[in-house]
N, C-alpha and C positions, 0 to 999 in steps of 0.2 A: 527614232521616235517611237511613242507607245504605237502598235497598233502594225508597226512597219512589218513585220512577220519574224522577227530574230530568234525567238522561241520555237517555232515550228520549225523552218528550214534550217536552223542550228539542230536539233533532234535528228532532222533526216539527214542530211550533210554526215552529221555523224554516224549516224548506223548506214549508209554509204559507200563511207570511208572506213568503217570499222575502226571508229575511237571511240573515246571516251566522252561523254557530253557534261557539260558545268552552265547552267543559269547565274549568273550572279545573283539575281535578285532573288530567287530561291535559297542559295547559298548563304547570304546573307537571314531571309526567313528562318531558316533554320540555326544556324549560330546566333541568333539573340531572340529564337523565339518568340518573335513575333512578326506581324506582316510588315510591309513596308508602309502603308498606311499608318499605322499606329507608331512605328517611328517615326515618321514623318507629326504627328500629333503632339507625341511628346517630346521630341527634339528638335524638331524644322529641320527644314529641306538642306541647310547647311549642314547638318550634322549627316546625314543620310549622304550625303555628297561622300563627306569623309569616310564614313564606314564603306560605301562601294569601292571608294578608292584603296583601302585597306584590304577587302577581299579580293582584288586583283592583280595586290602586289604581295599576298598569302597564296596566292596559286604555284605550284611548283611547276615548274617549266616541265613542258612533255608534250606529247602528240594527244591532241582534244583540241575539238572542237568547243570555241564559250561564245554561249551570248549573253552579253553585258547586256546591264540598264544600259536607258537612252540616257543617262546622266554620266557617263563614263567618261563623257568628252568630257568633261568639266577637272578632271584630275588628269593635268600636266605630268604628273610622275607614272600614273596607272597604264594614257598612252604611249608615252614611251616605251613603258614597260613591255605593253604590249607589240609595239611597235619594233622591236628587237628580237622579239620571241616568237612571232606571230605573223601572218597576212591578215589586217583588216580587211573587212569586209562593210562597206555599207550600202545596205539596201534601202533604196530610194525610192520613196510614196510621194505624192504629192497632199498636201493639205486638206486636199476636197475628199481626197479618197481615206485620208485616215481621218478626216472627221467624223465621215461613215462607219468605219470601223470603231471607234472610240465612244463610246455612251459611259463609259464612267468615270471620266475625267477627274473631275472632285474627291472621287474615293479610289483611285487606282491607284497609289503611293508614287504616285510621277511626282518628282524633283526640282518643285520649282514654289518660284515667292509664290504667297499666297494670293495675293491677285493677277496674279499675270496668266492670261489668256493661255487658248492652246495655239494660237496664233504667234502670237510673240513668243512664246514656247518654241514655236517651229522656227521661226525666223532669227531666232537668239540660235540655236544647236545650229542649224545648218552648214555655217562657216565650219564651224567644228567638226561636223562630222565630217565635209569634204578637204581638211586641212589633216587629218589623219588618215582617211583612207588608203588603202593600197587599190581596191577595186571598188570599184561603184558600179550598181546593176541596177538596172529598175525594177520596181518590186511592186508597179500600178496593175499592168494586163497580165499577169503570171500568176499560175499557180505557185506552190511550195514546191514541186516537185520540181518545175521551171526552173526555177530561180538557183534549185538542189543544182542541174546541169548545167545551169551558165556558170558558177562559182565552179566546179568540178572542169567546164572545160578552159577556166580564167586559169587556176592555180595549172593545168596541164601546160599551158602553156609559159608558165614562168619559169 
């Protein structure tokens, strides 16, 4: 979900681990030039669905760390993708707590119908994201650094 911390602890994770770090949604910023908002504007949240799903199955397999959009679970082919190539990871907020985090909902280029709440928002991905995961970590009382060491000692042990 927006606000869950994938950006940050994907940055630290990877300089950590000394890899390579990829945003999707940056990734995508940058090859169409413009923000995820304004695609989202001029194409709707379907089309934006697609294009994430595209930049994730353009990624060439290697050692990197990525943090996807929260709309990544929505491409069937991207998680597999991942899902062969990769350990998911999802880190788990509760609603109350990324409410807090989240004040720009309506302009953050988040991937979803246009009237649908951040509620139903959450409640739609959830399935999702726990039907992909490899690990699930809670990501409410934890710093970024935390959360760096609990993934760091999930994959040690696998």
């Amino acid at each position: 979900m927006p606000g869950a911390g994938k950006s940050t602890v994907g940055i630290l994770l990877a300089k950590e681990l000394g890899l390579d770090f990829v945003d999707t949604d940056v990734l995508i910023q940058v090859q169409k030039k413009q923000t995820l908002q304004q695609i989202l504007e001029k194409h709707g949240y379907k089309q934006l669905r697609v294009i994430e799903e595209q930049a994730i199955l353009g990624l060439a397999q290697g050692d990197r760390v990525v943090a996807t959009g929260g709309s990544a679970v929505y491409g069937e082919r991207a998680m597999n993708f991942l899902g062969t190539a990769a350990t998911i990871v999802f880190i788990d907020v509760n609603l109350d707590v990324l409410r807090k985090r989240i004040h720009n909902y309506d302009s953050r280029g988040v991937a979803r119908r246009p009237e649908q709440s951040f509620e139903d928002l959450f409640e739609e991905r959830m399935g999702l994201y726990l039907k992909y995961a490899d690990i699930i970590l809670s990501g409410e009382h934890k710093t970024p650094s935390e959360i760096v060491d609990a993934i760091r000692g999930e994959l040690a042990s696998k």
